[in-house]
N, C-alpha and C positions, 0 to 999 in steps of 0.2 A: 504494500500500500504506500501510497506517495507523500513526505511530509507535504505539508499546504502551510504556507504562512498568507499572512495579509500586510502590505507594504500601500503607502499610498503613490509613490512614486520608482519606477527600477528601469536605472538607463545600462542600458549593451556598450560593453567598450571603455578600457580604461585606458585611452591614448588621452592626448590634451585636453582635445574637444570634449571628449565623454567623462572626466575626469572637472571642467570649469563647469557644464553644463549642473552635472551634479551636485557641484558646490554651490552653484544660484539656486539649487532648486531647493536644496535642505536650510541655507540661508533665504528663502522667500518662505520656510516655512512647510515647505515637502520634508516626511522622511521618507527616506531615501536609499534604496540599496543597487549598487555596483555591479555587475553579473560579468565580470572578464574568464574570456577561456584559458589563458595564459596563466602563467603564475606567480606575475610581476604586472606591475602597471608598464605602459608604452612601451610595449617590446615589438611592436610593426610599425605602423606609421613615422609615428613620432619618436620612431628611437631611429631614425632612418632620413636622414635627410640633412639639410645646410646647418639649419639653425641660426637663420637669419632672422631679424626683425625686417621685416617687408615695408616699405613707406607708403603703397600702394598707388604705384603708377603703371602698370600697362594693362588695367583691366579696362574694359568699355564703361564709358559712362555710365551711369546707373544701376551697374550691376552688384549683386551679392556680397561678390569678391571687390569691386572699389566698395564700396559704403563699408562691409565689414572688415575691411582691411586697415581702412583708414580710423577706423571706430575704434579698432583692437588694437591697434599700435598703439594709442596715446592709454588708453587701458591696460596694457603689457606694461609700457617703461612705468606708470603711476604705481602697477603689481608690483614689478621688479624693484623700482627706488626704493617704496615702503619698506618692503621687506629684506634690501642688502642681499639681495639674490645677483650673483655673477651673471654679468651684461655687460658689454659695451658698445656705447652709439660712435661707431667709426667711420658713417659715412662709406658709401661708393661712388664707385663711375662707371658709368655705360658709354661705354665705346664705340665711336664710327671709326673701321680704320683701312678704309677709302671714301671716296668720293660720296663713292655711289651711295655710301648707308648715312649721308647726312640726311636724306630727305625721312628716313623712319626714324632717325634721331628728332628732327624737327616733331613727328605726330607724337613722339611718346611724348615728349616735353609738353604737348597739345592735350593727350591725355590726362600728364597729370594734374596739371592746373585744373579742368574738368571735374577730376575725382576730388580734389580742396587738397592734392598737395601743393602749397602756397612755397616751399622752402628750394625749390629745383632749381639749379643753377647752371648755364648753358654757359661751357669752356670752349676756348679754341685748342686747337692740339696743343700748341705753345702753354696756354695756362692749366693744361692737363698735365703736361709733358714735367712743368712748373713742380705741381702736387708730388707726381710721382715719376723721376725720371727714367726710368728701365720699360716706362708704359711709350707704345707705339700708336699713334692715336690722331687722324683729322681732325677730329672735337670730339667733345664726350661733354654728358649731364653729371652734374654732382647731386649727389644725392646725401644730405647730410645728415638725417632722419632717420635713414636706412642704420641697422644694428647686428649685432649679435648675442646669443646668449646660451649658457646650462639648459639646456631645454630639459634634463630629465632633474636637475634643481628644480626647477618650477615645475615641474610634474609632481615631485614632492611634497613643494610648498600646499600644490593644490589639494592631492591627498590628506594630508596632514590638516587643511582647515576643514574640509568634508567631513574626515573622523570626527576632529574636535566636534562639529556642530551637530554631532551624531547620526553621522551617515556612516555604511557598514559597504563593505568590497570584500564579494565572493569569488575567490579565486577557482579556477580549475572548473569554470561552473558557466560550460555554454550554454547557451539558449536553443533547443532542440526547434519549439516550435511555439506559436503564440495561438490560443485559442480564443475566444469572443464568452465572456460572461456576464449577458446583462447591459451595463453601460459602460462595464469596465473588462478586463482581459484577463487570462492566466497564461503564464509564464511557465511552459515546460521547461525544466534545466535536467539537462544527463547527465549523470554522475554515476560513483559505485549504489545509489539510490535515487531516484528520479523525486525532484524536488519542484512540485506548483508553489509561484508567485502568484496571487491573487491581487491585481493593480486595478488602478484607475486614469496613469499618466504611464508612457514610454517611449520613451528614447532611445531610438537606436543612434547609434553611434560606434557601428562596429566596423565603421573603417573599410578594407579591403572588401569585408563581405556583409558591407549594407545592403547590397540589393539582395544574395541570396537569403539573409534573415526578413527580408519584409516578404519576399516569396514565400516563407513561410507563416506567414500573418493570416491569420481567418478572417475571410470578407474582404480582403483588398484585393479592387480592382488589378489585374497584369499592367494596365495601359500606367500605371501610377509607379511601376516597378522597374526604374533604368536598365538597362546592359552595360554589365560591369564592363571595362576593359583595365587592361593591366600592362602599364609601362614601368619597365625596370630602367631606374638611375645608376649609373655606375659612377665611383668616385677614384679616382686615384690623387695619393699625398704625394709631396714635393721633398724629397731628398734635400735637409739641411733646410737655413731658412731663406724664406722670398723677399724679394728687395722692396715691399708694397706695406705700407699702413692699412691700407683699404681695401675695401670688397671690389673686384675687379669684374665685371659683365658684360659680354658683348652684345653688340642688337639681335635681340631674338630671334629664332627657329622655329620652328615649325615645333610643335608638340611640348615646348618647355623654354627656356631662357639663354638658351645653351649653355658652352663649356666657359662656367665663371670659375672665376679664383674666389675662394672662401677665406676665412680666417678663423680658428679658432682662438680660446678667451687665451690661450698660451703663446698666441701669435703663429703656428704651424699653419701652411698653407695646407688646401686641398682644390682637386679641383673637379667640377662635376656637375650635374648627372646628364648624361647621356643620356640619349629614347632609347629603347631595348624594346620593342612591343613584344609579351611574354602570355604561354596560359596558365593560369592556376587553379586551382581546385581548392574547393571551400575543408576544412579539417590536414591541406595537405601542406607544411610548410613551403613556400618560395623558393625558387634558387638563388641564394643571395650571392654563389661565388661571383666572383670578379674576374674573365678570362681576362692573363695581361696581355694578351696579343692586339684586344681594342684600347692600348694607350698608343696604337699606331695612329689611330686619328684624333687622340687627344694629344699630339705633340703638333700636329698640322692647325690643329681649331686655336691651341694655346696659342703658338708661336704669329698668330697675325696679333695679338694684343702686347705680347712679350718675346718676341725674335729673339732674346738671349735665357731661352731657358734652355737647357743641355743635355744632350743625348745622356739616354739613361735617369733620368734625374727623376723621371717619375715611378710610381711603385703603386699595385693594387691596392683599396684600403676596405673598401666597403660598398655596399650598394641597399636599397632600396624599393619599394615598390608602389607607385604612386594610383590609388585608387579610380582612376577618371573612372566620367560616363558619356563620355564621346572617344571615337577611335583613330586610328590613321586616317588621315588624310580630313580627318575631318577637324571646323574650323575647336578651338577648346572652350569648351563648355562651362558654365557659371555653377557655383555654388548651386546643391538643389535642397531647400529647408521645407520640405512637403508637410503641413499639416491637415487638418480637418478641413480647410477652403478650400487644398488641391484633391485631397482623396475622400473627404466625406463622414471619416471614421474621427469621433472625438476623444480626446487626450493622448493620439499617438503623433507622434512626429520622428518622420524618419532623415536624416543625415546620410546624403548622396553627395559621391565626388568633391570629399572635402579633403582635396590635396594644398598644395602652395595657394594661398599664402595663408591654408589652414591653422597654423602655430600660430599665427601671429593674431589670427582673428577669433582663438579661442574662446577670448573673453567676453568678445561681441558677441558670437555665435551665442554662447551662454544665457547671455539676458535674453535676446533674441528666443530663445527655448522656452525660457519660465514666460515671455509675453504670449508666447504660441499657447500652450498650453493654459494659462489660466485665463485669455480673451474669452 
């Protein structure tokens, strides 16, 4: 027989997103239980990626991704300051480094003003060159705003106010399948004993396999349920340190930002992610290795921003895999925060293709959840 509890609120997913959303909900007054499969908070998304603070400039006007990008950043660094959580706002630069990529230097700059970032600053190569000399560069935007940070520090921080405010994280403890009870839901979890949540609010926020757990949702529509697709980031770190203060970016790519220089809070560069378009399977882990034989074209992608970096010099470090719901060739998709107005069913809200500049807009995303939910 299956224990049964009664919870008023239980979000899937203990990445960032699913970890703040939790924390508004039990500080608005929800309690609140955690359901992660893993048996650690952020060990897929959010343990997987730059760990940038985003200033939010290339997303389209109006979208998701600018308004909660922009929302989350000044919410992240006020998290971060308060609480002496390792960060630092070091500012980048996106780089044109011909001619020809002044003109989508120009729309991002165009961009960002649109989305209210107010602080962009348009160099000529010379006053780039100025900033950072080993940078090769027609002009470039500075971006001062832009940051870095411990992203699994603040994933603790986050944890850690949750508990306090007496919220509970079940580890090892998937969400098999969600049934309809009434006006509220049960929550199968598989385990060595099958355990019903009895809820009335849910949040998925399980990351890579948000769309396969809302397919398992009783009463929702298919047409309300994305097609996951699954882009691996590959990273490789820089042998010895790099000659740059700052986050180095060149004008975008197709499916991602392309191949940026990163920084960690220790000052080690890296650089990365790559498109990998990959399939996965929901219970199967990813393949995270790193062939080194693709730092062949991350020495050609580098070398138009940094001409003096040196054979050999890079090394496999890590990779990722970033949850979209739009695929190759197709243009990238916005944030999708589907509640009762898009699918019909009250107190669930599902969390679709919440990749970059997801970390950064987890705070946003968060109140954004407890508004959804208690409208």
């Amino acid at each position: 027989m299956a224990a049964e509890n009664n919870i008023d609120a239980v979000v899937i997913g203990a990445g960032a997103v699913g970890l703040a959303s939790a924390r508004a909900l039990v500080l608005a007054g929800h309690e609140t239980v955690i359901l992660e499969r893993h048996g650690a908070i952020g060990t897929e998304v959010s343990a997987r990626n730059s760990e940038v603070i985003h200033a939010g400039i290339y997303y389209p006007q109006g979208s998701l991704k600018a308004r909660l990008c922009v929302e989350g950043r000044a919410k992240l660094y006020e998290y971060l300051n308060k609480r002496n959580l390792p960060h630092r706002k070091c500012g980048k630069l996106i780089v044109a480094t011909d001619e020809t990529q002044r003109t989508e230097l120009e729309a991002i700059a165009a961009r960002a003003r649109a989305n209210g970032v107010s602080d962009l600053r348009e160099l000529t190569g010379a006053e780039a060159r100025a900033l950072e000399p080993a940078l090769k560069a027609e002009a470039a935007l500075l971006s001062p705003s832009t940051g870095i940070l411990d992203a699994h520090a603040f994933m603790l921080s986050l944890q850690g106010e949750f508990e306090d405010a007496g919220g509970m994280i079940a580890f090892h403890a998937p969400a098999a399948r969600i049934t309809r009870d009434g006006d509220g839901f049960i929550v199968h979890v598989s385990g060595a004993e099958e355990t019903r949540l009895r809820t009335r609010i849910i949040v998925n926020a399980a990351g890579l396999w948000a769309p396969a757990l809302a397919a398992r949702i009783e009463g929702i529509d298919a047409a309300h349920v994305p097609q996951a697709y699954f882009a691996k980031g590959n990273y490789f770190s820089l042998t010895g340190r790099a000659p740059f203060s700052r986050l180095i970016y060149p004008v975008p790519e197709a499916a991602g930002l392309g191949v940026h220089l990163t920084l960690d809070l220790g000052g080690q560069a890296r650089f990365g992610p790559d498109v990998e378009w990959i399939d996965a399977a929901e219970g199967a882990e990813p393949d995270y290795a790193v062939k080194p034989e693709r730092g062949a074209d991350f020495y050609a992608a580098i070398r138009r921003y940094w001409p003096g970096l040196k054979d050999g010099a890079l090394q496999p470090a890590y990779s990722g895999v970033r949850p979209k719901v739009s695929g190759p060739g197709e243009a990238a998709a916005d944030f999708i925060l589907s509640g009762r107005e898009r699918h019909g069913i009250a107190g669930l809200v599902n969390l679709f293709g919440i990749e970059s500049p997801g970390l950064t807009s987890s705070l946003a995303i968060a109140d954004q959840v407890v508004r959804m939910v208690e409208k």
